[in-house]
C-alpha positions, 0 to 999 in steps of 0.5 A: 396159335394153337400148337400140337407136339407129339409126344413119342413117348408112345410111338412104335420105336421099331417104327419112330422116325416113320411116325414122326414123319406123319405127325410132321405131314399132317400139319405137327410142328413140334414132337415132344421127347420125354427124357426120364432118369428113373429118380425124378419120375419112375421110369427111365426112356431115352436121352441124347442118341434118339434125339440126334438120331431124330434130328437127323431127318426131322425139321420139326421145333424140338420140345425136349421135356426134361424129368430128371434132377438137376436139369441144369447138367445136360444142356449143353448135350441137349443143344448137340443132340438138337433140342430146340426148347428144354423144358425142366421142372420147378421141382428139379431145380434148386436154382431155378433162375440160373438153370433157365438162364443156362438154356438161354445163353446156350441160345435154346427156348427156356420152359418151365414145368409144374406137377399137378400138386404144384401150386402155380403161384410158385411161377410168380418170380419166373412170369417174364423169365420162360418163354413157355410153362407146362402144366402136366394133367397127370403125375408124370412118369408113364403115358396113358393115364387120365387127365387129373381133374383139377389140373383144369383150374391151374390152366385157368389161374396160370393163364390170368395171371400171364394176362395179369402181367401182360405177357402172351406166353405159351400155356403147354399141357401134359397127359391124359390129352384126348380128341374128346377133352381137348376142346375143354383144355383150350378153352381154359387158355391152353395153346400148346398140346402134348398128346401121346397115345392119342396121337400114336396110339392108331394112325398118328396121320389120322390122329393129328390131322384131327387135332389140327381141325379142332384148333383150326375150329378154335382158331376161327372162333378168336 
């Protein structure tokens, strides 16, 4: 199943509970929260209150994308705040197993992220332990940059060594998305789509919608 998860990063904040609202009517069951501590990545976005803000009017899977260090401290604030799923990076943790671990017994979705130097064969020991990994596309810290070439290939390897392993588990990818490259990214075996300033940068209705017919078209094909 192809998945698309907004990410507000780049949505209008004057107007965000709005725009949520339309990724959800067009067919999105994810919105992807990018939470920066400005040590991690560059940048500094928001945390707890926007995301309990959104969870009071908003139905969607809650895929909390966590660039900070030591991920491991704001579970349990995360659980509260309504996250669904945290995500959090093989680069922030320094034990990584007990950190995926702590998102579970707290009863939450347990993702895994890799920047694009990141070598995927450092997944190896977490295959069986996440029920997702995110592959960013670009350095993270600020939206709107383009897709780092390479990235592709990590995709393809990542998804080989899942099916390897046996395991159907969902691929997500981030940055540098577009109604134009899509098409290359699900075919190297990504399943879930982040896509920022292609969703929010017109009309997020419109925008997602077009998405969606695009996975309907890959979806037909399998």
């Amino acid at each position: 199943m192809y998945i698309l998860s907004p990410s507000i990063l780049s949505a209008d904040f004057t107007r965000l509970g709005e725009q949520v609202q339309e990724t959800a009517d067009a067919g999105a069951r994810y919105i992807h929260l990018d939470v920066m501590d400005g040590a991690f990545v560059p940048s500094i976005s928001f945390g707890m209150p926007v995301i309990a803000s959104l969870r009071k009017d908003s139905s969607q899977f809650f895929d909390v994308h966590m660039m900070v260090e030591e991920p491991g401290r704001y579970v349990e604030a995360m659980k509260k705040a309504g996250a669904d799923l945290i995500c959090v990076h093989q680069e922030a943790c320094r034990h990584l197993d007990r950190t995926i671990h702590q998102i579970k017994e707290c009863g939450l979705k347990a993702a895994v992220a890799l920047n694009p130097a990141t070598p995927v064969e450092t997944l190896s020991c977490v295959l069986e332990e996440a029920d997702m990994f995110l592959l960013m596309l670009v350095n993270p810290g600020f939206g709107g940059q383009k897709l780092i070439p390479y990235t592709l290939r990590k995709i393809r390897k990542l998804r080989d060594m899942l099916n390897a392993a046996g395991l159907q588990t969902d691929i997500e990818v981030d940055g540098g998305v577009t109604l134009s490259n899509v098409r290359e990214i699900l075919a190297a075996g990504a399943n879930v789509i982040v896509a920022g300033s292609a969703v929010f940068g017109g009309d997020a209705g419109a925008n997602t919608a077009a998405f969606m017919n695009i996975f309907k078209e890959f979806e037909a094909r399998t």
